[in-house]
N, C-alpha and C positions, 0 to 999 in steps of 0.2 A: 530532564531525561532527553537524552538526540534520539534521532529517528531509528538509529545502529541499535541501539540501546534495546526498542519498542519491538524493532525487527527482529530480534534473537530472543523475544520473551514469545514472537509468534511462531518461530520454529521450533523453538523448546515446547510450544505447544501443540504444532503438529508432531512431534515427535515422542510427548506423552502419550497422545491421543493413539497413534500407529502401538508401541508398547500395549496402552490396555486394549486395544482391538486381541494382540496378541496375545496375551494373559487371559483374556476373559474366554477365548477360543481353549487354548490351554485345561483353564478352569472346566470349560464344559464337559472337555471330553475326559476330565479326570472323575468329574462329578457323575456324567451319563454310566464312564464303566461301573463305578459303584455303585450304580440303580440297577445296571444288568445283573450285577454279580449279588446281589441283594442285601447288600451291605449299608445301602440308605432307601429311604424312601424319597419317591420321584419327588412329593411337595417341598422336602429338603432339600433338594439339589436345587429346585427351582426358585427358590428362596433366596438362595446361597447365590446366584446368577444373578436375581432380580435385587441383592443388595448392592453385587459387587458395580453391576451397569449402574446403579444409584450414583455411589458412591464417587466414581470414575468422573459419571458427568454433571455433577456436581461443584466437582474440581475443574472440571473445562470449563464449565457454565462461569464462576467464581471467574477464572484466569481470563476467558475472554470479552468479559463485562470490564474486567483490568486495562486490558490491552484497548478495546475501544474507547473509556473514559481518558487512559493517557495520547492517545491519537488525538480527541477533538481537545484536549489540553491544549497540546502542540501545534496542532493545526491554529488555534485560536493565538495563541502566545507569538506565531512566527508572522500571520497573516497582520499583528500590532507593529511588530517590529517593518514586516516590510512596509508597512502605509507609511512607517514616521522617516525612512530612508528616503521615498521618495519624493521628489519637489512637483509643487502646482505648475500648471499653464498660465502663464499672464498673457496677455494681450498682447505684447511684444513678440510672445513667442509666435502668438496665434498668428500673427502679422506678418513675420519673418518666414515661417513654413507655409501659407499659404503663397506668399510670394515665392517660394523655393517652389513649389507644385506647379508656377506657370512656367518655368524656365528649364531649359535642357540641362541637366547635370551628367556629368561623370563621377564614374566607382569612387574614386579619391574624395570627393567634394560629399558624398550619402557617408561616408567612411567616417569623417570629418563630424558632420551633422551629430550621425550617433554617438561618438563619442561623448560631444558636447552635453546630448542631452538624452543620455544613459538613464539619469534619476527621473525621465518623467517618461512614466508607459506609454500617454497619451501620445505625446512628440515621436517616440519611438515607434510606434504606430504609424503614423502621422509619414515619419520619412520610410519608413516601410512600402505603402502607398508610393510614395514619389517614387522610389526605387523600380517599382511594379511600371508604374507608366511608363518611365525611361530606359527598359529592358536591360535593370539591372540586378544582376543575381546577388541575392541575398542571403544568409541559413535564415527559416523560415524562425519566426520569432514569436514566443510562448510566454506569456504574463507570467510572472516568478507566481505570486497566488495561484495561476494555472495549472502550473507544476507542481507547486503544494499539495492544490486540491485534488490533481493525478497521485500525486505518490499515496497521499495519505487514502484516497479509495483504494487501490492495487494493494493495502498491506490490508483493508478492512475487508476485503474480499479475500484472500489468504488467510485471514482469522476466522472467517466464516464460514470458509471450506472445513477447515480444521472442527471447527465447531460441531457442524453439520455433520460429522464420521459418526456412524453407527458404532456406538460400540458392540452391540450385537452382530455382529458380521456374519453373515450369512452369505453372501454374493461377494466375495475377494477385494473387500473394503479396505482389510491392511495392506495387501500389495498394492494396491490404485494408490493409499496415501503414503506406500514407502516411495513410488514412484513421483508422485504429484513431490514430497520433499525436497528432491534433486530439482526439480522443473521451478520448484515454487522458488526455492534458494534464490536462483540465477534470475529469476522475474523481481523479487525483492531487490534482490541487490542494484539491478538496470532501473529499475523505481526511485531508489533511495541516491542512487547518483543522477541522477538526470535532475533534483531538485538540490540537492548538496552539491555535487561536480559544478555546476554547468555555471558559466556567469548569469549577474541578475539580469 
């Protein structure tokens, strides 16, 4: 399962969630006229509420027990794959960059460096640092597991908003999550490409 994948089962899910806010609101007020008009009794409408909220977050509960089990999947699965991508620090290396840390460098020669040693976070670190002393501007640099472990919180915290929605709405819960939908969308998606997009 890719992250796009995990991502559209958690908007499908805020978007369930906003639905039965919207239904069960619906339901009340069909249920309440018919306790006025004395067509039910109050304990059956309230029943008829108290199964449908059941019901509802039951199915959330279910889906977003889903969604977090296949995030720390992924999270776990990607965080294998980047350790066996990346290469160790030998001695040599250690050797070579602290020797680069005593000596003046230019942007070409850090440019260079990284390149070289792209597959080891530590060295990329490492020339980071020299960069920094030699007042050389860099884009600031984010361990790829960094980013993982950002993207995959930012969709677990979206599931949990979701989660979290009363289905008893009382206080204009389904418009906050029709609006949080658009908001959350665009936060997902700048999440999922900032660890997908971006080079390791």
């Amino acid at each position: 399962m890719t992250l796009q994948q995990i991502q559209a089962q958690i908007a499908k899910l805020g978007v369930y969630k906003q639905q039965q806010i919207e239904a069960y609101q619906s339901l009340k007020t069909d249920l309440y006229k018919k306790v006025r008009e004395q067509t039910m009794y109050q304990s059956e409408a309230d029943l008829r509420l108290s199964n449908f909220r059941k019901e509802a977050e039951a199915y959330s509960t279910t889906e977003y027990n889903s969604i977090k089990n296949k995030l720390s999947a992924f999270e776990q699965s990607e965080k294998e794959k980047i350790k066996a991508e990346y290469e160790t620090v030998t001695a040599d290396d250690v050797a070579e960059l602290t020797l680069l840390g005593t000596m003046a460098v230019n942007e070409g020669e850090i440019k260079g460096y990284l390149e070289r040693y792209k597959k080891n976070p530590l060295a990329v670190k490492k020339i980071h640092e020299i960069a920094t002393e030699n007042k050389i501007e860099l884009p600031q640099y984010i361990l790829k597991e960094d980013r993982l472990s950002n993207t995959i919180e930012t969709l677990k915290q979206y599931a949990g908003y979701y989660q979290a929605a009363e289905i008893a709405d009382n206080l204009g819960s389904a418009s906050d999550l029709a609006f949080t939908l658009v908001v959350a969308d665009e936060g997902m998606n700048q999440a999922v490409d900032s660890y997908v997009v971006t080079a390791p």
